[in-house]
KOLTI-454440 format. One record per residue (C-alpha): residue in one letter; x, y, z. Coordinates in nm, 3 decimals, m for minus. Each point is the difference from the previous one (the first is absolute). Layout:
N
+------+---------+---------+---------+
: code :       u :       v :       w :
+------+---------+---------+---------+
:    A :       X :       Y :       Z :
...
+------+---------+---------+---------+
This chain:
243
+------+---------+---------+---------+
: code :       u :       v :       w :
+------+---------+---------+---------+
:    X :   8.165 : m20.332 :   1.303 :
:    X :   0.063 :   0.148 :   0.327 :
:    X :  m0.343 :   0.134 :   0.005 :
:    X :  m0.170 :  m0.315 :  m0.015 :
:    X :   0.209 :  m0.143 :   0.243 :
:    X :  m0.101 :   0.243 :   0.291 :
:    X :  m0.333 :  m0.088 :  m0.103 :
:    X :   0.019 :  m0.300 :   0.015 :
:    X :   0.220 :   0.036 :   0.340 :
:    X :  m0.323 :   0.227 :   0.119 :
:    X :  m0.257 :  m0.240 :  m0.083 :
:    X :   0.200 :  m0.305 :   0.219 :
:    X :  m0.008 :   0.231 :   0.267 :
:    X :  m0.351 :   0.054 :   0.042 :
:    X :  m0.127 :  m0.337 :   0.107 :
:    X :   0.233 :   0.070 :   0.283 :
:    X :  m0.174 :   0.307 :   0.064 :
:    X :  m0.290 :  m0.070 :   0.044 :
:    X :   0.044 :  m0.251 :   0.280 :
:    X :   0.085 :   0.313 :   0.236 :
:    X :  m0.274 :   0.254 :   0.075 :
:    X :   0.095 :   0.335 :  m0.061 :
:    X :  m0.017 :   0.106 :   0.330 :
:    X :   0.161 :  m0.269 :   0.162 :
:    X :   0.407 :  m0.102 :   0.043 :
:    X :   0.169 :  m0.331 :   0.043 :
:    X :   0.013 :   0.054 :   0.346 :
:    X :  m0.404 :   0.036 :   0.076 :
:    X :  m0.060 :  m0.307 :  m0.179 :
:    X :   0.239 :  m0.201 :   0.142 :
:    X :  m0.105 :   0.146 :   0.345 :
:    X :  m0.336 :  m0.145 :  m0.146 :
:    X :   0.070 :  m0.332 :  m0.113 :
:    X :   0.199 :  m0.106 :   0.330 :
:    X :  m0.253 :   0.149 :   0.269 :
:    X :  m0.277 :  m0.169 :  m0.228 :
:    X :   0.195 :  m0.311 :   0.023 :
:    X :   0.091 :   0.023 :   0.353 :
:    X :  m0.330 :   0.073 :   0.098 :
:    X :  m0.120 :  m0.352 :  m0.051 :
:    X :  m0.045 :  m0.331 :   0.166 :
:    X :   0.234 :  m0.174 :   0.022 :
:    X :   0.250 :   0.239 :  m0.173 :
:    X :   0.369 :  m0.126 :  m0.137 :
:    X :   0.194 :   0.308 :   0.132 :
:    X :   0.315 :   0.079 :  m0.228 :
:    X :   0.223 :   0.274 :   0.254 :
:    X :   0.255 :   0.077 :  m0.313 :
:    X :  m0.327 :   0.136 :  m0.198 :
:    X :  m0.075 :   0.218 :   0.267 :
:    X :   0.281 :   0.165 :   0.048 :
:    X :   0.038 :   0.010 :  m0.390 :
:    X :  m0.230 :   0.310 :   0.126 :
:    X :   0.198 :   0.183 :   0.132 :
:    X :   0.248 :   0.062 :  m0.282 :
:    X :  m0.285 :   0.065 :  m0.240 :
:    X :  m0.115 :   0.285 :   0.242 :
:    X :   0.067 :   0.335 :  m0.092 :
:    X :  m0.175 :   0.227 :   0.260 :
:    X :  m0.013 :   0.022 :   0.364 :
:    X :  m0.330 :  m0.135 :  m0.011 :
:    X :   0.027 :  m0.300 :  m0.189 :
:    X :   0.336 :  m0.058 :   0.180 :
:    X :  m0.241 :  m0.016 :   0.309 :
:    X :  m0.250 :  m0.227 :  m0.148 :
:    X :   0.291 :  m0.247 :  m0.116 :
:    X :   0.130 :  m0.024 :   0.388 :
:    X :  m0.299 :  m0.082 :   0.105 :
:    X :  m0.120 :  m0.211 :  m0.244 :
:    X :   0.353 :  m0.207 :   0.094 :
:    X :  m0.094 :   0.016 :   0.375 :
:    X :  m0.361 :  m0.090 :  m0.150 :
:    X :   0.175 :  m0.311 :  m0.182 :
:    X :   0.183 :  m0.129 :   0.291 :
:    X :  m0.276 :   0.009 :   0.223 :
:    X :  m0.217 :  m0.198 :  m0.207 :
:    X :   0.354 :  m0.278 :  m0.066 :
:    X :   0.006 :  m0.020 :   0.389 :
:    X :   0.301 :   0.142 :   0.024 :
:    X :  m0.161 :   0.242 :   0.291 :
:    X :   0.321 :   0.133 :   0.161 :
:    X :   0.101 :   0.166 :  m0.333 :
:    X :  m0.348 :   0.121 :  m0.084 :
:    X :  m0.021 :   0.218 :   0.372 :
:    X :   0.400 :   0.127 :  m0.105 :
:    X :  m0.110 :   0.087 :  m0.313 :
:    X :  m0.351 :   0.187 :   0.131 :
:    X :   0.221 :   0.172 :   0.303 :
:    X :   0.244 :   0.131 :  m0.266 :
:    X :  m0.347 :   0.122 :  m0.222 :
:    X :  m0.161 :   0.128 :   0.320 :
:    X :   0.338 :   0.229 :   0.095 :
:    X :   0.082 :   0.142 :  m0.357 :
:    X :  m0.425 :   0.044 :  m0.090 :
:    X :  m0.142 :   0.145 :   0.309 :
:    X :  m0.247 :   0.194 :  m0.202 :
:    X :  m0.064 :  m0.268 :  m0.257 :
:    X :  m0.391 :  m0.003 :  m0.069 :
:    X :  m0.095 :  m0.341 :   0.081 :
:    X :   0.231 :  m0.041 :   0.339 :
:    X :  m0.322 :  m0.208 :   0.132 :
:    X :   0.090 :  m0.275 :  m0.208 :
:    X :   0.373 :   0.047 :   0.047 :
:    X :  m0.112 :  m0.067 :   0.386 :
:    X :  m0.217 :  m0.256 :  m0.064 :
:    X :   0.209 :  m0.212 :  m0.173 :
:    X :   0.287 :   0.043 :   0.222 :
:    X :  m0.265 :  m0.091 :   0.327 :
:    X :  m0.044 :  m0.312 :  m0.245 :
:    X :   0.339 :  m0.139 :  m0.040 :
:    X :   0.061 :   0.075 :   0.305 :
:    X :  m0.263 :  m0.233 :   0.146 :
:    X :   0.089 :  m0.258 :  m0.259 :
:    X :   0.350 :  m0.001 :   0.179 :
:    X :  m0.205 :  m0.046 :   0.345 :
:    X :  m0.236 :  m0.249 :  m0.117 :
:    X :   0.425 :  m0.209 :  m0.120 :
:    X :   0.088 :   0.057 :   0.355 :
:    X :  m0.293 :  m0.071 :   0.190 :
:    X :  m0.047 :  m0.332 :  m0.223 :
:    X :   0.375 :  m0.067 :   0.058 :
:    X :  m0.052 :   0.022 :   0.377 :
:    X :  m0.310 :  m0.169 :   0.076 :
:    X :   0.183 :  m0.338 :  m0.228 :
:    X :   0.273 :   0.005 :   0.218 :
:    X :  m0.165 :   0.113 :   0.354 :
:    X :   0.188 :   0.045 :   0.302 :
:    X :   0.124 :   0.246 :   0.275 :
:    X :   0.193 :   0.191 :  m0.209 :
:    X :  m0.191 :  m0.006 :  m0.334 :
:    X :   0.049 :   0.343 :  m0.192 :
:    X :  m0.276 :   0.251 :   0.043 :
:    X :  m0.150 :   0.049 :  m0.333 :
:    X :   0.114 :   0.396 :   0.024 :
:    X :  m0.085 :   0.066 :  m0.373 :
:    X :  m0.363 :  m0.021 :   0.078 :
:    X :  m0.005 :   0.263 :   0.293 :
:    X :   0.165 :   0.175 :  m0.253 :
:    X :  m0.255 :  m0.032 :  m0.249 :
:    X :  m0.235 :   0.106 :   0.287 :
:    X :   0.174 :   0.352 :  m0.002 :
:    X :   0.030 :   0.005 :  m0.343 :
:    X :  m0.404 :   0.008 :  m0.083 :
:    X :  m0.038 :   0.212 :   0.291 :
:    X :   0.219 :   0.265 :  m0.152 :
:    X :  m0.205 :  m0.063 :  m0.359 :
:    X :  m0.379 :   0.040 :   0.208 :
:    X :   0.173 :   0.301 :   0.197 :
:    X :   0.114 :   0.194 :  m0.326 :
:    X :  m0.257 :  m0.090 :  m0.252 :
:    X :  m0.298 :  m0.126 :   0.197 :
:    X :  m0.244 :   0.022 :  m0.335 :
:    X :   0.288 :  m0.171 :  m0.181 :
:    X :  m0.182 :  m0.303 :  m0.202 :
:    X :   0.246 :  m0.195 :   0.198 :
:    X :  m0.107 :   0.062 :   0.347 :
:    X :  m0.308 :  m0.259 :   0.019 :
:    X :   0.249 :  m0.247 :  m0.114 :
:    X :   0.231 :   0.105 :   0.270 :
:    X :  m0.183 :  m0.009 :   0.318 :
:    X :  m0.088 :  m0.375 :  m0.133 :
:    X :   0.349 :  m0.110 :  m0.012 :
:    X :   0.051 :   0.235 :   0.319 :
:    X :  m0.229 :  m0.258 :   0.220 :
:    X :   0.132 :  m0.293 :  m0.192 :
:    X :   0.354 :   0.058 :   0.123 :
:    X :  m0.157 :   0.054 :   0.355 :
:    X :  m0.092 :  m0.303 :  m0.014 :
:    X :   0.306 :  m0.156 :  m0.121 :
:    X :   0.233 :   0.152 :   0.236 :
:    X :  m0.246 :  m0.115 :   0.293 :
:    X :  m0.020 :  m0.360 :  m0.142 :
:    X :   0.411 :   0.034 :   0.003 :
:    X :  m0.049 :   0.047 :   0.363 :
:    X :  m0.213 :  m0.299 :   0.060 :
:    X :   0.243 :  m0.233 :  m0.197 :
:    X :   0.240 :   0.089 :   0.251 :
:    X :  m0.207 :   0.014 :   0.335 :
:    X :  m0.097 :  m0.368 :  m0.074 :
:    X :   0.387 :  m0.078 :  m0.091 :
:    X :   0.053 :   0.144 :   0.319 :
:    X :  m0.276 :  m0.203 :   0.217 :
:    X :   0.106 :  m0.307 :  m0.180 :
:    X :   0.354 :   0.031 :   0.142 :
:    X :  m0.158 :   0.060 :   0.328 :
:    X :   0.086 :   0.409 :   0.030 :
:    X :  m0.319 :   0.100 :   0.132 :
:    X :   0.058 :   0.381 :   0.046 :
:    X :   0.134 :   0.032 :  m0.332 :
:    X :  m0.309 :  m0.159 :  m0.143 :
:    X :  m0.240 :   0.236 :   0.201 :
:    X :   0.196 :   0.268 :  m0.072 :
:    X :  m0.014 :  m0.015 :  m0.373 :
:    X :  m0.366 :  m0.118 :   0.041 :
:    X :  m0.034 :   0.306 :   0.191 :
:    X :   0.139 :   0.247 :  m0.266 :
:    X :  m0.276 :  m0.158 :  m0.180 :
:    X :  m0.263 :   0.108 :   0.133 :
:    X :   0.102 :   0.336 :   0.110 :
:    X :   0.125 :   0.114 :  m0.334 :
:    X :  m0.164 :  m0.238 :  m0.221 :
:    X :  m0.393 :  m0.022 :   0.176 :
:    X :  m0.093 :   0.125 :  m0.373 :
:    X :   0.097 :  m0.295 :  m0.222 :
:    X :  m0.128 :  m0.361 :  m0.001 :
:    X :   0.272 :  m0.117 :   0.166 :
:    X :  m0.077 :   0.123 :   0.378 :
:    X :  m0.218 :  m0.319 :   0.069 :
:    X :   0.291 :  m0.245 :  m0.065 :
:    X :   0.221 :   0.269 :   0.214 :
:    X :  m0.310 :  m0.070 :   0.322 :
:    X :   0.013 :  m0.383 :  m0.087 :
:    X :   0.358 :  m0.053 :   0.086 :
:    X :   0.008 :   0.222 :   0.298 :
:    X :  m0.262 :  m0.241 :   0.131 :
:    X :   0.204 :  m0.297 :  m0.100 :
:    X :   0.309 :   0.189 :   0.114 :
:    X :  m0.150 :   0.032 :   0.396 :
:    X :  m0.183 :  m0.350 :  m0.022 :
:    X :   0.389 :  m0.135 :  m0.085 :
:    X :   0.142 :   0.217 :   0.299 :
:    X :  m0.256 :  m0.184 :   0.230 :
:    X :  m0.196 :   0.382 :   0.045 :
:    X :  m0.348 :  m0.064 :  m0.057 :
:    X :  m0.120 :   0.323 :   0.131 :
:    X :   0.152 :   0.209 :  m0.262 :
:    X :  m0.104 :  m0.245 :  m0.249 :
:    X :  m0.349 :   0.107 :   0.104 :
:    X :   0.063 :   0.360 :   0.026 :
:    X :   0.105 :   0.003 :  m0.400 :
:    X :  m0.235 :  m0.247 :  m0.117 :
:    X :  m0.251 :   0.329 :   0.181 :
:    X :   0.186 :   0.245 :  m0.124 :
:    X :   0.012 :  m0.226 :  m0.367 :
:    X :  m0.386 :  m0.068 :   0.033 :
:    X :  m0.058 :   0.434 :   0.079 :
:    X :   0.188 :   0.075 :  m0.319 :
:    X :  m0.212 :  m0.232 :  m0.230 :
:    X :  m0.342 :   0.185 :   0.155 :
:    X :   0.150 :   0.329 :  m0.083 :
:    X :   0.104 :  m0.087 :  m0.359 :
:    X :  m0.350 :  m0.211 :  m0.018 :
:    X :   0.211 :  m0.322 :  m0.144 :
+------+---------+---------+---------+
């Protein structure tokens, strides 16, 4: 009697077998199943599965992957500012982890997703003293540090795109508030920042809008000799570039 009821016991157990590869442990295809899920668009992020991971990890390595699949998770649930603690922590205890390019890659990407918050913030609620959207400089560094250290990473062509689109962000910040400024009648302040413009962003589309209001700016302070010299200097700049 107790021999047929191990059998039996045996033969329940195998459909439940056979659902796990041989070679594989709860922990790989869980790992699966959420970075398959997460991976598409739109995707319903669930933070409690993810860091399910981490107590079905055994090893150092899959201890790694769980982090960073949570910092992975939070990133793509907007929650940006705990996805770049939870990549900083993975960066310092991982130095030598295989793939760091990524690990840098998606930090530069939060990162600039906290920017793009700040610089949206400030340019809805423009003034003097509207808050520099530092996250995105920051993002800056961040893909420059990625390029520097892997520069045939997969990532890098990728990079050096989203490199020249937060150059022109941060000079379009600028221009929201040099013509905040000239509205309230501070002329220096507005050539100033349309200034900065041109000397540090001439690269970006931007740097016409910068010469525009620096004519405006000097036609306003009844100087229409210097409006003249830029419109030159504006008019020089387009033959060079050939727009």
């Amino acid at each position: 009697m107790n021999k047929l009821i191990l059998i039996l016991c045996l033969i329940l157990l195998l459909p439940a077998c056979t659902t796990i590869p041989a070679d594989s442990s709860l922990f790989k295809i869980k790992y699966k199943e959420l970075m398959t899920k997460a991976g598409t668009e739109p995707a319903v992020i669930d933070i409690d599965e993810f860091r399910e991971l981490q107590d079905l990890a055994s090893t150092d390595k899959e201890r790694g992957q769980a982090e960073l699949a949570l910092a992975f998770a939070y990133y793509k649930d907007s929650q940006f500012d705990v996805s770049v603690e939870h990549l900083e922590t993975f960066i310092r205890n991982y130095p030598s982890y295989p793939h760091l390019d990524y690990v840098l890659y998606l930090r530069a990407l939060a990162t600039k997703a906290q920017g793009k918050l700040e610089f949206t913030q400030a340019i809805n609620d423009i003034s003097a003293n509207a808050p520099y959207p530092e996250k995105l400089r920051l993002a800056y560094t961040y893909f420059v540090d990625l390029i520097t250290r892997y520069p045939k990473s997969k990532y890098s062509a990728q990079a050096l795109n989203f490199m020249k689109n937060i150059r022109t962000n941060l000079a379009a910040y600028e221009m929201f508030i040099a013509r905040y400024e000239l509205a309230q009648g501070r002329y220096s302040e507005a050539l100033r920042r349309s200034k900065y413009v041109i000397e540090f962003y001439k690269d970006t589309p931007v740097v016409n809008q910068a010469y525009e209001l620096q004519i405006k700016t000097y036609k306003q302070m009844g100087r229409p000799e210097k409006a003249k010299e830029v419109e030159r200097k504006q008019k020089q700049l387009e033959r060079v570039s050939g727009t």
